[in-house]
N, C-alpha and C positions, 0 to 999 in steps of 0.2 A: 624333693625329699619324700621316700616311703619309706615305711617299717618294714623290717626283714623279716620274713618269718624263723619261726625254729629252726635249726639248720639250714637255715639261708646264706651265713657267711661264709661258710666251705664250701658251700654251693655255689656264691658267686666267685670264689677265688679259683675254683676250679672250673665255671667256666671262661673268664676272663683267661687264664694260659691257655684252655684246648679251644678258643673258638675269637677272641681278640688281636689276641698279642700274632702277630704280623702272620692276620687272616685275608685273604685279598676279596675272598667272598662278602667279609663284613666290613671292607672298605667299600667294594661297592655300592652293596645295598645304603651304608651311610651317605655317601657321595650322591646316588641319583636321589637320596633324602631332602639330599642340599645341606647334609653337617659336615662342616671343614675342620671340626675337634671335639673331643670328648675327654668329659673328666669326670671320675666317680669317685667317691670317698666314701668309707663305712664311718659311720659316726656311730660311737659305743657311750649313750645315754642311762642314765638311773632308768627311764619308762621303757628301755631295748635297744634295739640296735636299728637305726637308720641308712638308707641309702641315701648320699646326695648325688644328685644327678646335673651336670653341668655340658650343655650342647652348644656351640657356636654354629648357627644358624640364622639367615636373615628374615625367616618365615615358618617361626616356631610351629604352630599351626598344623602347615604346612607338611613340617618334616614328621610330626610322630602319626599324622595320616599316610603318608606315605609306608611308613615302617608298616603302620598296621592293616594299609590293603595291600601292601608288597607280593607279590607271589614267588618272590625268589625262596631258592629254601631256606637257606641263613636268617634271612626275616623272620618265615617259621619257627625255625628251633628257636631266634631269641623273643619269639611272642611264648613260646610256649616255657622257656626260662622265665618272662618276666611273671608268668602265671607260679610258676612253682618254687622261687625265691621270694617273693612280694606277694603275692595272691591279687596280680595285676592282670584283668585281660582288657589291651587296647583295645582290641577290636571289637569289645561292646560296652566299654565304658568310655566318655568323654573324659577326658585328663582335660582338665580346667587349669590355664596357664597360669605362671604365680603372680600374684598383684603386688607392684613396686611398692613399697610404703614408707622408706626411707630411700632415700638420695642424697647424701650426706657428702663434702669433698670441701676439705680442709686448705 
């Protein structure tokens, strides 16, 4: 989960059609990631509007290092999206993985 900046959720909707939706470039780069799915959802809260970010991967870690020393170009432009949507740069911040704290099954 991050916060979207101002103009961030047009920003992401428009890159999601010109740079997702059946990119083979961003299949790549996801794939030598090691992520076999992705899901995002804009969550619109009273404190703004939220990214949730959801990756199927077996080596979380792993995969958002890879995105963030990738040298493919696709990598680039989405490091440099997730700078200008989120005010996220992996490649000099650690993204600290979420800590489970419920496990809850009924």
């Amino acid at each position: 989960m991050i916060p979207i900046l101002p103009g961030g959720v047009e920003l992401m909707r428009r890159w999601n059609k010109e740079n997702i939706v059946n990119n083979k470039e961003h299949d790549e780069v996801f794939r030598a990631a090691g992520i076999s799915r992705e899901l995002v959802w804009i969550q619109h809260l009273p404190q703004g509007d939220f990214a949730i970010a959801s990756y199927e991967t077996n080596d979380p870690e792993q995969s958002i290092r890879a995105i963030a020393t990738s040298n493919k170009s696709w990598a680039a432009k989405f490091r440099e999206h997730l700078k200008q949507a989120h005010g996220l740069d992996i490649t000099q911040s650690y993204m600290q993985l979420n800590e489970l704290v419920v496990n809850w099954k009924g």
